[in-house]
N, C-alpha and C positions, 0 to 999 in steps of 0.2 A: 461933537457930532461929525463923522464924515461921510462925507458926501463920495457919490458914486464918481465923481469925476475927478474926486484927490487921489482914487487908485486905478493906476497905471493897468492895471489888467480889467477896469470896467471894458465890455461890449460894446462902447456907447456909438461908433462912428459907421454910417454906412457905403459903402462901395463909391457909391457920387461924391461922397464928402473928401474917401480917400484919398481920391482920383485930383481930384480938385484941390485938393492942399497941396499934392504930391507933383503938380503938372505930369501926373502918368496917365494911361487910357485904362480905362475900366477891366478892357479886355488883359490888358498887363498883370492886374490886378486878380485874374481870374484864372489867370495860367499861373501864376507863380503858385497860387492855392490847387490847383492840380495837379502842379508837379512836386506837392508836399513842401515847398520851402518857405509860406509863408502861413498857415493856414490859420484863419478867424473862427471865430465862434458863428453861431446861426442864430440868428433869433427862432421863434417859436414858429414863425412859416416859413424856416430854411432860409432870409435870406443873410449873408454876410455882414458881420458883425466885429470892428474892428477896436482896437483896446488902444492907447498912447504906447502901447509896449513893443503891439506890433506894428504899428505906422512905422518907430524907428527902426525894425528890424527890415522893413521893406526899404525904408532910406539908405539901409548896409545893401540890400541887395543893388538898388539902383547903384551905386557907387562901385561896386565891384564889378556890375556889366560894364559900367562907362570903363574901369580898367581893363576890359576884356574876358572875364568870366562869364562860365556858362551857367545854366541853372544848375546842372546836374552836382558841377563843382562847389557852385553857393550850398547848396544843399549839403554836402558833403561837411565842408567847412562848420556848417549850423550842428552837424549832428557830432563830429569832433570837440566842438567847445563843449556841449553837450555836456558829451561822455565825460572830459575835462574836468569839467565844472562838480559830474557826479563823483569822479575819485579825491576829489579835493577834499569833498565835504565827509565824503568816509576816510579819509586820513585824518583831519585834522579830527571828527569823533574819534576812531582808535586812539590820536595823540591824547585825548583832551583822557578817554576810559584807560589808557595804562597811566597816564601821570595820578589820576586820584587812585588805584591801587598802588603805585611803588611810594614806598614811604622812604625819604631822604636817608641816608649812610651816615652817621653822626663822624666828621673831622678829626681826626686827631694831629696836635702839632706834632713833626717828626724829629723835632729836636726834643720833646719829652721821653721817646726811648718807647721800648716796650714794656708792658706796666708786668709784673708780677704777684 
């Protein structure tokens, strides 16, 4: 059986709990999800609903401001890996759909000559 809290993208943490795991202010927590770079799920009265997925993606944000990044650029960066992430997985399908149509070229030794 699993449980809602063995996956990483359950809703289960709210804005205080974030705040407070995170030593960040609430308000931190309210602009990054305004400025689309970090954005939670809602529970059912709108309010902010945080997953273990996105806690550490907010700990990537904190981490890149303390080096000097803006939101604008975290956010950029976030939708980069992204995109990344999406071409990877449609190569390696392609890879995976031509290798089960091409069927291998049977060897021949080149010291047996050509056959007649």
């Amino acid at each position: 059986m699993t449980l809602s809290m063995d996956d990483e993208h359950a809703a289960l943490f709210t804005v205080g709990q974030v705040a407070d795991m995170l030593h960040v202010q609430q308000a931190f927590l309210r602009r990054i999800d305004d400025q689309d770079v970090v954005t939670p799920q809602r529970s059912a009265g709108g309010q902010r609903r945080y997953s273990r997925r996105e806690i550490g993606r907010i700990q990537e944000v904190v981490s890149m401001m303390n080096d000097g990044m803006t939101l604008p650029g975290i956010r950029r960066i976030f939708q980069l890996q992204h995109e990344l992430a999406e071409m990877t997985r449609e190569r390696d399908e392609l890879t995976r759909r031509l290798a089960a149509h091409t069927q291998p070229v049977p060897q021949t030794d080149p010291r047996e000559g050509p056959e007649h």
